[in-house]
C-alpha positions as CSV (number, residue, x, y, z in Angstrom):
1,X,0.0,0.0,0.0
2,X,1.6,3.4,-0.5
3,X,1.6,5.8,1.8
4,X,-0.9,8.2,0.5
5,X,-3.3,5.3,0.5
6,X,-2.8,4.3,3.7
7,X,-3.0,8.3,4.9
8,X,-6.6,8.5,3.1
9,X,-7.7,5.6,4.7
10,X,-6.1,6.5,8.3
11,X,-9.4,8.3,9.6
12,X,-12.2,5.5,8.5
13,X,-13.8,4.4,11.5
14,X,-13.0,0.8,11.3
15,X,-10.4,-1.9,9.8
16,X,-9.7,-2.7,6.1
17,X,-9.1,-6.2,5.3
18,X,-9.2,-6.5,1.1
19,X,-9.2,-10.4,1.8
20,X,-12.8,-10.3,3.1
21,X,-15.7,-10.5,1.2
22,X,-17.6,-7.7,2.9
23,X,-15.3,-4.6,5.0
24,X,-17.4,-2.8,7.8
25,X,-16.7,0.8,8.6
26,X,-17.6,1.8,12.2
27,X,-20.2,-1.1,12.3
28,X,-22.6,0.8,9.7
29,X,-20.7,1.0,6.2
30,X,-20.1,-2.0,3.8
31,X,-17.4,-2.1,0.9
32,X,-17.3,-5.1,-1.3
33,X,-13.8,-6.5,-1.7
34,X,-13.0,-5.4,-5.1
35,X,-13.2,-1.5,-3.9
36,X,-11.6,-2.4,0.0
37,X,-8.7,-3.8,-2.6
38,X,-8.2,-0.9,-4.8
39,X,-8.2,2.0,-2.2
40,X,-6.0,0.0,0.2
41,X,-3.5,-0.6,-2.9
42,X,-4.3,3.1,-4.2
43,X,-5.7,2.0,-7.9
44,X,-8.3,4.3,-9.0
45,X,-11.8,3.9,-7.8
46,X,-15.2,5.6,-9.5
47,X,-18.5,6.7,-7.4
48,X,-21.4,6.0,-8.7
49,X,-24.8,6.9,-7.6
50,X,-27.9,4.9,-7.7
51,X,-31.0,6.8,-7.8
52,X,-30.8,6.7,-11.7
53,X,-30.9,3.1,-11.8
54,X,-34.2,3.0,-9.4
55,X,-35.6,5.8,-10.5
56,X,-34.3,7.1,-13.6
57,X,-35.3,4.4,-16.0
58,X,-37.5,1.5,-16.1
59,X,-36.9,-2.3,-15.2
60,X,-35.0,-4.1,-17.1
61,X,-33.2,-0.6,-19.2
62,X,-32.5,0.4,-15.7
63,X,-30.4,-2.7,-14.7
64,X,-28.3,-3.0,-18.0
65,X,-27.7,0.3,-17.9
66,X,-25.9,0.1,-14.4
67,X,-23.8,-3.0,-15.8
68,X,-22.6,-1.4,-18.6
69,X,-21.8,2.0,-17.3
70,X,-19.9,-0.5,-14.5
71,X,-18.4,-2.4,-17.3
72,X,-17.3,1.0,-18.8
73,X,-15.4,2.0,-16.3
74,X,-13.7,-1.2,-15.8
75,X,-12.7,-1.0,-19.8
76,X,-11.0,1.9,-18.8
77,X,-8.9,0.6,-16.2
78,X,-10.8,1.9,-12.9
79,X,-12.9,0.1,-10.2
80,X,-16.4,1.0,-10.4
81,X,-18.1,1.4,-6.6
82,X,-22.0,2.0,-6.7
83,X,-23.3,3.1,-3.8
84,X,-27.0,2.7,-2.2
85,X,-28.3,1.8,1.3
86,X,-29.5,-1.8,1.3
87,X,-31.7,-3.1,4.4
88,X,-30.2,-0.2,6.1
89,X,-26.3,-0.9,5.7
90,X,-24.9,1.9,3.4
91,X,-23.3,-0.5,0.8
92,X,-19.8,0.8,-1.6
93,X,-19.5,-1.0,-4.0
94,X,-22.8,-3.8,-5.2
95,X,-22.8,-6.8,-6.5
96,X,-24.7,-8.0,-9.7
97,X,-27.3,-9.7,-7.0
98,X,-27.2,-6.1,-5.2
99,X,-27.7,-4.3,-8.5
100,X,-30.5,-6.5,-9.6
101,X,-32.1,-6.2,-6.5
102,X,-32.3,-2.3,-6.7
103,X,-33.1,-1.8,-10.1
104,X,-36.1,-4.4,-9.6
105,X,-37.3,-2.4,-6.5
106,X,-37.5,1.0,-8.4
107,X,-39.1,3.6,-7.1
108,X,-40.0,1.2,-3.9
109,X,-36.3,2.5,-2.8
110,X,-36.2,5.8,-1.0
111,X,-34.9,8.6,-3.0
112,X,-31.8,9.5,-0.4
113,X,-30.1,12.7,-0.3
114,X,-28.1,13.4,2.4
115,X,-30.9,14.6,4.8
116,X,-32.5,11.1,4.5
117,X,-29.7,8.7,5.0
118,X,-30.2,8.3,9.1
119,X,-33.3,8.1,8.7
120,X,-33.4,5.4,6.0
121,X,-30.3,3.8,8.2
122,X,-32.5,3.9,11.5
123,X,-35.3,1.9,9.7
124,X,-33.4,-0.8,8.3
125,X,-34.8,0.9,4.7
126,X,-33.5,0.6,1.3
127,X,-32.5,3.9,-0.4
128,X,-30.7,5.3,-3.8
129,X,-28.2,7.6,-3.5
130,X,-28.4,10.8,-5.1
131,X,-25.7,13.0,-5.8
132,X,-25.6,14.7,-2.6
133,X,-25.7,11.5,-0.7
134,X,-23.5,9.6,-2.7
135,X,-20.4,12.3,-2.5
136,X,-21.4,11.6,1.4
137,X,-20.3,8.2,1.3
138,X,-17.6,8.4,-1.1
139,X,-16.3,11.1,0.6
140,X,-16.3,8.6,3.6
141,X,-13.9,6.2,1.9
142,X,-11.7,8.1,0.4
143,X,-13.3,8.4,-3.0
144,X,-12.0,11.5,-4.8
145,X,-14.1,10.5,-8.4
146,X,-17.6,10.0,-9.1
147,X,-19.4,10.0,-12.1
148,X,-23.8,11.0,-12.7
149,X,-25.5,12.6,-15.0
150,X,-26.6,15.4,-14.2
151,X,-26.6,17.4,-11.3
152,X,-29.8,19.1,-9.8
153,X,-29.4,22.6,-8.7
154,X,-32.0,25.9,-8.7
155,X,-35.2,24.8,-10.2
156,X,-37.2,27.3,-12.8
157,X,-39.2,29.8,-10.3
158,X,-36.5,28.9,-7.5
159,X,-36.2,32.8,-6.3
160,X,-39.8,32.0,-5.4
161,X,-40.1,28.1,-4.4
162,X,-36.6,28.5,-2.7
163,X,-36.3,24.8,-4.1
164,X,-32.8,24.1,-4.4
165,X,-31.1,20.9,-4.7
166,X,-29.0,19.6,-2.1
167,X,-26.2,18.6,-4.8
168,X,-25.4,22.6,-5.0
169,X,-24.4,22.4,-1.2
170,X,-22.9,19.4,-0.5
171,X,-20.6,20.7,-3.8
172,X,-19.6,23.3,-1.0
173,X,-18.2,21.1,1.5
174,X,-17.8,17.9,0.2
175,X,-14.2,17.2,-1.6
176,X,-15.0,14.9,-4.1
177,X,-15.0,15.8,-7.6
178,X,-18.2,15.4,-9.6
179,X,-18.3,14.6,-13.5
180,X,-21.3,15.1,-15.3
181,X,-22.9,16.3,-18.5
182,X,-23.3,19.9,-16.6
183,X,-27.5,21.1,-15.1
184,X,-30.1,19.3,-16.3
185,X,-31.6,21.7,-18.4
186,X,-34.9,21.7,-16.8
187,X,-33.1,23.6,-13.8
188,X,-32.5,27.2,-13.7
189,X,-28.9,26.9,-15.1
190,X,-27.9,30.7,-14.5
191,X,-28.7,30.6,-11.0
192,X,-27.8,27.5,-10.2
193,X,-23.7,28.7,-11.8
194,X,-24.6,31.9,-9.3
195,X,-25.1,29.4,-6.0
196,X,-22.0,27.3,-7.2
197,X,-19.9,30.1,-7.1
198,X,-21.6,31.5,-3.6
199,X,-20.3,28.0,-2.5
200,X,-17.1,28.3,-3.7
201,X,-17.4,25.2,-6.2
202,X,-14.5,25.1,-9.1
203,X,-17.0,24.3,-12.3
204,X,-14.4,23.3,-14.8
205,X,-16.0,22.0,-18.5
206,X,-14.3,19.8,-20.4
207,X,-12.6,20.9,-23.6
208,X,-15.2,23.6,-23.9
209,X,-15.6,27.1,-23.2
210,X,-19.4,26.9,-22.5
211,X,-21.1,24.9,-19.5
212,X,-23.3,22.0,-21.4
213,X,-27.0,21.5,-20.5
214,X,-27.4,17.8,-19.9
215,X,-29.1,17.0,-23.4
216,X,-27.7,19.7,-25.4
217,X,-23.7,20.7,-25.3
218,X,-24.6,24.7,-25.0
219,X,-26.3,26.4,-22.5
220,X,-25.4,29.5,-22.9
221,X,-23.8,30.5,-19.8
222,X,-19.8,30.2,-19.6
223,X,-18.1,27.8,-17.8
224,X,-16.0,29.5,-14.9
225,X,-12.8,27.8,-16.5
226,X,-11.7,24.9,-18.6
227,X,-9.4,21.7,-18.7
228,X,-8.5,19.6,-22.1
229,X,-7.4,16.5,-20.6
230,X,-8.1,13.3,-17.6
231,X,-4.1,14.9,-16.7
232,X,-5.2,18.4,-15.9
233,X,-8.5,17.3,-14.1
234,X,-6.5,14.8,-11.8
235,X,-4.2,17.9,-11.2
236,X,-7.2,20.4,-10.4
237,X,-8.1,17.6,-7.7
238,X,-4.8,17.0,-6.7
239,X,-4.5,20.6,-5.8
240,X,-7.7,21.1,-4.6
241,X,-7.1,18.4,-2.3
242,X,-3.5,19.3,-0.7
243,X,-4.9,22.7,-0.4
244,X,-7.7,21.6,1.7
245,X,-10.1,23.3,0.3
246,X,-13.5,21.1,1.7
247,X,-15.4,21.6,-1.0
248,X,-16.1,19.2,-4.4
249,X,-15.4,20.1,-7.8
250,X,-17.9,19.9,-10.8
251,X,-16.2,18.8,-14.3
252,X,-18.8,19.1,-16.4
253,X,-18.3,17.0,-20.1
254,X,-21.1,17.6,-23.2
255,X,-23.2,15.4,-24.0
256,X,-21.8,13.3,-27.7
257,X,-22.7,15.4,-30.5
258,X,-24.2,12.4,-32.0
259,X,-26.6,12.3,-29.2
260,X,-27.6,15.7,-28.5
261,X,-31.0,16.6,-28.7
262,X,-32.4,19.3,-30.6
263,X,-32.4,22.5,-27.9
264,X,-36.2,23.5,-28.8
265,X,-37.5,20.0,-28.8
266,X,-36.6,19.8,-25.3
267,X,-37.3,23.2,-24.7
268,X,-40.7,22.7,-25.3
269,X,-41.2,19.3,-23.6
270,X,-39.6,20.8,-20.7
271,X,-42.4,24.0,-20.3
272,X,-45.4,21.5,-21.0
273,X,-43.4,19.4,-18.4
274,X,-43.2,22.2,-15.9
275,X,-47.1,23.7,-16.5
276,X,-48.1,20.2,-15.7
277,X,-46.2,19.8,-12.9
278,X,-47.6,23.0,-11.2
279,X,-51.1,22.2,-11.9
280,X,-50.6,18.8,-10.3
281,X,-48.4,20.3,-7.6
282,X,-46.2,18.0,-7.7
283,X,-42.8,19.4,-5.8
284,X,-39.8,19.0,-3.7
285,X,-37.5,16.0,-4.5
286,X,-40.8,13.9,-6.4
287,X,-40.3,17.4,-9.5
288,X,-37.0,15.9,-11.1
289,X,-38.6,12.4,-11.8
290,X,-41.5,13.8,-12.8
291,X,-40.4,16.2,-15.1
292,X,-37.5,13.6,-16.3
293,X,-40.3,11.1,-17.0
294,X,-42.7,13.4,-19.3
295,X,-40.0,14.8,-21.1
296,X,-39.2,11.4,-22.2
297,X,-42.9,11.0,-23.0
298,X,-43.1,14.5,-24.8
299,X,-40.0,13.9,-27.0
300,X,-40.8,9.8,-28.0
301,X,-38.2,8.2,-26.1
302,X,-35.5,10.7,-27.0
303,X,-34.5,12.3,-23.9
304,X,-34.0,8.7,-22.6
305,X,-31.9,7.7,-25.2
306,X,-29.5,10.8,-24.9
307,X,-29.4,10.5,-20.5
308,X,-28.4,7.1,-21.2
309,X,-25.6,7.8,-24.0
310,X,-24.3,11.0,-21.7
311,X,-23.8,9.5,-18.3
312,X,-21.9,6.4,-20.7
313,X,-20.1,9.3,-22.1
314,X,-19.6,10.7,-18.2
315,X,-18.3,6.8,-17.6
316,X,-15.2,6.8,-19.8
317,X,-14.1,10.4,-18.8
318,X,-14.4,9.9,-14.9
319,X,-12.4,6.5,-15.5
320,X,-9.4,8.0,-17.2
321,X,-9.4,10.9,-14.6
322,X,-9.4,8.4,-12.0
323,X,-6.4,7.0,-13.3
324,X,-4.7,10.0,-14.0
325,X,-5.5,11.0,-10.0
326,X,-3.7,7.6,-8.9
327,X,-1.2,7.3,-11.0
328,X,-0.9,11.0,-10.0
329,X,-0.5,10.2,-6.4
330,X,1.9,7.8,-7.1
331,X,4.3,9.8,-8.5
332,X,4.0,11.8,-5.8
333,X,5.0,9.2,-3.4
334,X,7.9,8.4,-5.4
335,X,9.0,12.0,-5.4
């Protein structure tokens, strides 16, 4: 193990032993062997959340989706560790049984942000991770990478609704580095960059002046800076990191031209979307889904197909930064 493993591992409540199946953290936090093995060797190691497999997509889309975007990151030579609370036990790292198991529960699993997980501990539930709880538990382990979507953030009408995601905060004191394909673009992406910055969040976009909009690459808001390679995000984290800064960083990656949807199609799914949603007063953390879910409907299928294609795309880039943060850390060592 090399030292800077064993120094991010030094303050986990608990022992590490990669040769059992199952590693307990202060008697309420599992890893599965394969991730125990790669953060006590200091190989690179991908969060990823599990909300989108219970209640992004439908059964069985939801579950191949999670293998592949697993399989993805594997491919490119990291450890994939997705995270969810199962019968209680916040779990890093799942199975294929796991996985199956949460992707057939669906929306029977609580939606968990950080305000929910001791509650959803407590009660022995079963909850996904969203963004805010999964840099929680990654956080927890030492985790420095972690791959979604899309972030949430100020919702249309927010200055009025004061509904605002829990992702935007726990980017303020949670160092783990996010990468995703940017707001979903039925947020209020302006004042969502404004609340980032309030929180002192680094939003770097990758090889790309402007900050994408989850199914589309522009937004029209510029991105606070910009990297071109895995290298220089690994060294924005690095730094980051030795600084202490306590707060996450966003990288944000557009969505595959190939698979960007047309701006005023979704545009205009997204406003019949949102006009439905107020007449059925539907709000807090049940909007998102919601509005996810008829978008999809509105568009034929198409917004699906392009989530699916951008947090694959989100896969391959948080895997080689990963790598380029280890092999980072190693050098380090030697040095």
């Amino acid at each position: 193990m090399t030292s800077s493993a064993v120094s991010r591992l030094s303050n986990l409540h608990g022992h590490i032993n990669p040769s059992n199946s199952i590693t307990k953290i202060g008697g309420l936090l599992k890893l599965s062997a394969e991730v125990s093995q790669a953060l006590s060797c200091g190989h690179a190691v991908v969060a990823l959340e599990s909300t989108i497999i219970s209640h992004g997509m439908p059964y069985p889309q939801n579950l191949e989706t999670a293998k592949e975007v697993e399989a993805i990151v594997r491919k490119n030579g990291a450890v994939p560790a997705t995270i969810a609370i199962l019968d209680g036990i916040p779990c890093v790292g799942l199975s294929v049984e796991e996985l199956e198991r949460l992707a057939t529960l669906g929306t029977k699993a609580q939606k968990t942000a950080r305000r929910d997980i001791a509650y959803v501990v407590a009660t022995g539930g079963n909850g996904a991770t969203t963004v805010s709880a999964t840099m929680c538990f990654a956080s927890m382990v030492g985790i420095s990478v972690f791959v979604t979507g899309g972030i949430g953030g100020v919702h249309r009408h927010g200055e009025h609704t004061m509904d605002i995601s829990s992702d935007l905060t726990e980017l303020g004191r949670t160092p783990v580095a996010v990468v995703s394909a940017g707001v979903k673009s039925i947020l209020d992406i302006p004042r969502t960059l404004e609340y980032l910055e309030t929180q002192g969040v680094c939003v770097a976009a990758y090889k790309t002046n402007e900050l994408p909009a989850f199914f589309t690459e522009t937004s029209g808001c510029k991105a606070p800076c910009r990297v071109e390679t895995p290298e220089d995000c690994a060294r924005l984290i690095d730094a980051s990191l030795k600084l202490k800064l306590g707060n996450g960083i966003l990288i944000t990656a557009p969505i595959p031209k190939e698979h960007s949807a047309s701006g005023n199609l979704i545009e205009s799914a997204i406003q019949n979307a949102l006009r439905e949603a107020r007449e059925r007063n539907i709000t807090g953390n049940a909007e998102t889904p919601f509005l996810l879910a008829r978008v999809n409907e509105i568009t034929g299928g198409a917004s699906l197909a392009s989530n699916i294609a951008l947090v694959k795309n989100n896969a391959v880039l948080g895997a080689k930064i990963a790598v380029a943060l280890a092999q980072l850390r190693e050098q380090n060592d030697k040095a």
